[in-house]
ZAMARGU-4260 file (C-alpha; in steps of 0.2 Angstrom, whole numbers, plus 5000, padded with zeros to 4 digits):
<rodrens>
0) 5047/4639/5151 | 5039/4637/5168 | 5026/4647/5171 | 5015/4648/5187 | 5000/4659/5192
5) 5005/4661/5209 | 5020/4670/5206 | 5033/4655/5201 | 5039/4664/5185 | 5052/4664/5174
10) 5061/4681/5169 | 5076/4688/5159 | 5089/4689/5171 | 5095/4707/5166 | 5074/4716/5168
15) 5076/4703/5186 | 5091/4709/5191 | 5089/4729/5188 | 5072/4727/5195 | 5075/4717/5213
20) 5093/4724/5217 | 5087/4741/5217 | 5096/4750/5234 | 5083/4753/5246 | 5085/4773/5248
25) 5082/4773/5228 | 5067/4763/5228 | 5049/4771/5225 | 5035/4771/5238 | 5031/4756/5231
30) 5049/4746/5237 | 5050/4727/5241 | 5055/4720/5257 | 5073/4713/5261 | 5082/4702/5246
35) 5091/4686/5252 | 5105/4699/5255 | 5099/4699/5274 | 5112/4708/5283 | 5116/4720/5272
40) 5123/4736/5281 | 5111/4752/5271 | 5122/4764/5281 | 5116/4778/5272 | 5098/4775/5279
45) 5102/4772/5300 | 5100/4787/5312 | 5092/4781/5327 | 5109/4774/5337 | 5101/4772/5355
50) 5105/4755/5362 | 5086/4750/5369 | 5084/4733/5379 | 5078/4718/5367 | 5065/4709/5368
55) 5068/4689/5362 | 5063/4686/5346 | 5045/4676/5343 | 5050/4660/5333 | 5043/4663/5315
60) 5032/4647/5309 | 5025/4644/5293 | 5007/4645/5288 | 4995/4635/5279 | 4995/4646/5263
65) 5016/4643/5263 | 5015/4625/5265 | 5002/4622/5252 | 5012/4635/5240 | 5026/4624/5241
70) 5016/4610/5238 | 5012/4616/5223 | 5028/4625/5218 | 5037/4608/5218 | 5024/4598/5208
75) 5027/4611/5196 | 5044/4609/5195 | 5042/4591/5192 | 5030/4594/5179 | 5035/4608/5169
80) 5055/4612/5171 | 5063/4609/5155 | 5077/4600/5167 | 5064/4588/5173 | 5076/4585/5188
85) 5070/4574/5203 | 5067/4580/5219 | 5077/4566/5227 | 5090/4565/5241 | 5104/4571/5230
90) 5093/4586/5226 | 5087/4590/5244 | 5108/4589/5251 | 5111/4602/5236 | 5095/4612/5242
95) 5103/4610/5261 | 5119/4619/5255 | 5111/4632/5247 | 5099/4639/5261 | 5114/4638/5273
100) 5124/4648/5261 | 5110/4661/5257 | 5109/4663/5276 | 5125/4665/5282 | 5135/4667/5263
105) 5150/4676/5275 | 5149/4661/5287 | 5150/4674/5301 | 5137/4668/5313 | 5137/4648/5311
110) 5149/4639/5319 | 5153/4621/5312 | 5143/4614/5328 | 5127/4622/5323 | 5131/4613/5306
115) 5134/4597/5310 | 5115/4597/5322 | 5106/4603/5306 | 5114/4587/5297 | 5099/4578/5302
120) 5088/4590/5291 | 5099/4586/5275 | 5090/4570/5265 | 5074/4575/5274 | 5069/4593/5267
125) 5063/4585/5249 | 5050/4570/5261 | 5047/4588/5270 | 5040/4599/5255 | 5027/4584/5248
130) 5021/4581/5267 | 5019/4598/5270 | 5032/4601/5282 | 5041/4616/5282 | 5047/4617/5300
135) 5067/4612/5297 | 5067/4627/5288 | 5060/4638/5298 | 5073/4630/5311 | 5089/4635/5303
140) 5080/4654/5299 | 5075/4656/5318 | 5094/4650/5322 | 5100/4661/5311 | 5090/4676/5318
145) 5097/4674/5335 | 5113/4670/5333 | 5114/4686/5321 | 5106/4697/5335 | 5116/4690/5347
150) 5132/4693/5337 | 5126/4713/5333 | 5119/4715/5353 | 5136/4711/5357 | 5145/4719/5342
155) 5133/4739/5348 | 5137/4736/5365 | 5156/4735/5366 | 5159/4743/5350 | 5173/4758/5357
160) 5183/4743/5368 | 5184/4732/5354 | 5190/4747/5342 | 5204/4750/5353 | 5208/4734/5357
165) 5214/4732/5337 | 5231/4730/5336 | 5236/4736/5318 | 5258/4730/5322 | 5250/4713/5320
170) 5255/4702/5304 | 5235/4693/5301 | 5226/4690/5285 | 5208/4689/5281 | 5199/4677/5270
175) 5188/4688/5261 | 5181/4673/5249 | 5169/4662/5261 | 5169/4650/5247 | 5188/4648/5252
180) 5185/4647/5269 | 5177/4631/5281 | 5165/4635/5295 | 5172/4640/5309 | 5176/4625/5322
185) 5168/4634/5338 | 5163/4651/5344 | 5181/4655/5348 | 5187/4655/5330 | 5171/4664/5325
190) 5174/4677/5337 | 5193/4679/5330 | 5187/4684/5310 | 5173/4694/5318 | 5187/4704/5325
195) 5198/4704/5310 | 5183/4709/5300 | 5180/4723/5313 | 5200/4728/5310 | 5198/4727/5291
200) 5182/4739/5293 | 5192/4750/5305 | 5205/4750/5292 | 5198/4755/5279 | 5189/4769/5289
205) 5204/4777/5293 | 5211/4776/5276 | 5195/4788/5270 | 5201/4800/5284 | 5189/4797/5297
210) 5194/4799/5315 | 5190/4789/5330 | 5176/4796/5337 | 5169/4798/5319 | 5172/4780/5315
215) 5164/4773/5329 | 5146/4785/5325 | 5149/4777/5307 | 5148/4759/5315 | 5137/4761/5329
220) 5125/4768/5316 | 5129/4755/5303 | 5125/4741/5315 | 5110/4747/5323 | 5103/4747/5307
225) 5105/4729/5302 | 5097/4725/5318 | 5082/4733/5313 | 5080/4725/5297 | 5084/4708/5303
230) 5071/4711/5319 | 5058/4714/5305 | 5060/4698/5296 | 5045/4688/5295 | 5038/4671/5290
235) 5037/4676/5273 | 5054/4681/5270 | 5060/4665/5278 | 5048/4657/5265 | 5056/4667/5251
240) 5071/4663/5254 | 5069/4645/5256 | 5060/4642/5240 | 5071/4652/5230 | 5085/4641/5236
245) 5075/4625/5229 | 5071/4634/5210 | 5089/4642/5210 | 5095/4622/5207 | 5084/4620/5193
250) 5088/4635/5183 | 5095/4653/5190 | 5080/4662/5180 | 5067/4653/5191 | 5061/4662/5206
255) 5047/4664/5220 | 5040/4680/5222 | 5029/4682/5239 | 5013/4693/5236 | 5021/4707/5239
260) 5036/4708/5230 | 5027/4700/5215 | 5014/4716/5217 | 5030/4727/5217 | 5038/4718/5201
265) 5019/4721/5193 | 5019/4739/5195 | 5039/4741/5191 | 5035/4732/5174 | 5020/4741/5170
270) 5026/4757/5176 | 5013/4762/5183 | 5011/4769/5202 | 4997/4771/5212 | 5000/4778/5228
275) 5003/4798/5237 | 5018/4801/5223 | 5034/4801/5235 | 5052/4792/5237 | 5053/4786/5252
280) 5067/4779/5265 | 5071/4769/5282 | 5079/4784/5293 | 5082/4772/5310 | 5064/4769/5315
285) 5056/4781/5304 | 5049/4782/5287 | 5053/4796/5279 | 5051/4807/5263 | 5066/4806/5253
290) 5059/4818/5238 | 5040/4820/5227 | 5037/4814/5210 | 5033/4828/5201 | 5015/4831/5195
295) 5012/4818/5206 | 4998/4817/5221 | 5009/4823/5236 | 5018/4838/5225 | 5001/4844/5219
300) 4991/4843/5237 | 5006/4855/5244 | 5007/4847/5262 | 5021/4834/5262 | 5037/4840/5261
305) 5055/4830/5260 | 5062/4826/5274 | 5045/4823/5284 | 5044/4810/5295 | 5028/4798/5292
310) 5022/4793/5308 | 5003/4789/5306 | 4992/4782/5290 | 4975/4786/5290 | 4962/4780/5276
315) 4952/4795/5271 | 4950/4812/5280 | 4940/4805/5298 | 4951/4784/5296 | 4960/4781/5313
320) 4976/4784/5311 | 4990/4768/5310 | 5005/4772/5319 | 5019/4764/5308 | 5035/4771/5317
325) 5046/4755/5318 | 5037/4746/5303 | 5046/4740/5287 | 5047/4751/5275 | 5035/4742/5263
330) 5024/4737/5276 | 5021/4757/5278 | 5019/4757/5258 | 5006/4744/5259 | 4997/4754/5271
335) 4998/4770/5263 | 4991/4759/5245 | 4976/4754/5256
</rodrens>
């Protein structure tokens, strides 16, 4: 059994699994950040559907604390894994594949292209952990962040002429198993399943009775909300999911938790909250209340109601208050732990 005070720990995969896949709109005041499920759509929690110009996203490094934390998390493996596997070539090609496939699992935004230019990163990302470099990494997240931004940008901004563009007459299939399916050759292919994923969406959208006008609010909203969440991905998350792609080879069981999420696994285990006493949710660049605990702080004080927006945290009655509209939801719940 591995164990490792800084987090690297081994769990039951059944209290892992009911615990880190919570959805998001169901999740305490006290919820995690993003899983490795990056793009997921969270439909149910978008609102805000105003196209606003973006800015370029700032290139996420690591730090100090995340090189020498990998250092470490690797000697551990070494030492302690009852698999006593090496961290050799063969093991970095196999970790290569598996932080591509968290990244992009629907291989919708890398072409075969950007794979073949990170081939010079696959023998080297073992030599790169013991020297304390992270940086390959941290290349093929920053590619993935653009490229997926790009692809949404895109996606908002021509959303009503690409709807109506669909033909529906045409005979065309869809791979919906990536693990059946090569990356694309170019940008041209990759623009041809993004569009037979759009029609499959549409489709099934139509089937449930929704209407043109109604299915394109549904998308526009749908999309607008993954763009948030992957604009607020930050160095830790990169880091989360690249070290979880390393311990997954040595046992499925074996996983990193950053600070905070291992703080938000502490109090799910021991059942026990502190904080104001409310569910809370992502409502487009808001946080907001989704309902009170009972007898909790927030239902006994009387002043915070569900449905109100939470736009400023203040620390005590005269604190300067922190204006958190736009912030990730468990960036908000820190702040409001103090």
């Amino acid at each position: 059994m591995l164990t490792n005070k800084l987090t690297l720990r081994l769990w039951l995969s059944l209290v892992l699994s009911l615990l880190l896949l919570l959805p998001l709109s169901n999740v305490q005041a006290f919820s995690s950040g993003p899983d490795d499920s990056i793009a997921g759509s969270a439909e149910n929690t978008a609102t805000d559907t105003q196209d606003q110009a973006e800015k370029p996203l700032e290139a996420l490094k690591p730090s100090i604390r995340q090189i020498r934390t990998a250092e470490e998390i690797l000697l551990k493996l070494q030492r302690r894994h009852y698999t006593q596997r090496a961290f050799d070539d063969e093991l970095s090609s196999a970790l290569f594949d598996n932080y591509l496939k968290r990244l992009d699992a629907s291989k919708s935004y890398f072409t075969q292209q950007d794979i073949n230019e990170f081939e010079a990163y696959r023998l080297i990302l073992d030599d790169g952990i013991r020297r304390g470099n992270l940086n390959p990494s941290f290349v093929m997240f920053n590619s993935y962040r653009e490229k997926i931004m790009a692809h949404l940008n895109q996606l908002i901004e021509e959303l009503p002429e690409r709807i109506a563009a669909l033909d529906f007459t045409l005979d065309e299939s869809l791979t919906l198993e990536p693990d059946e399916q090569s990356w694309a050759a170019d940008k041209n292919e990759l623009a041809d399943r993004t569009r037979k994923s759009l029609k499959n969406t549409v489709l099934g959208l139509k089937l449930a009775d929704k209407d043109s006008d109604a299915i394109i609010e549904t998308l526009t909203k749908r999309y607008t909300n993954q763009r948030q969440r992957i604009k607020q991905l930050n160095a830790e998350d990169a880091f989360q999911i690249y070290i979880n792609s390393l311990t997954a080879l040595y046992d499925p069981h074996t996983n990193y938790l950053s600070p905070r999420t291992s703080e938000n696994f502490s109090i799910n285990m021991r059942l026990s909250l502190e904080g104001i006493g409310a569910v809370l949710r992502r409502d487009g660049e808001h946080t907001v209340v989704e309902r009170l605990i009972t007898a909790g702080p927030a239902e006994k004080q009387g002043d915070l109601q569900p449905a109100d927006k939470i736009i400023a945290v203040a620390q005590g009655a005269d604190g300067e208050r922190v204006d958190v509209i736009g912030w990730r939801l468990d960036e908000v719940v820190q702040l409001i732990r103090g």
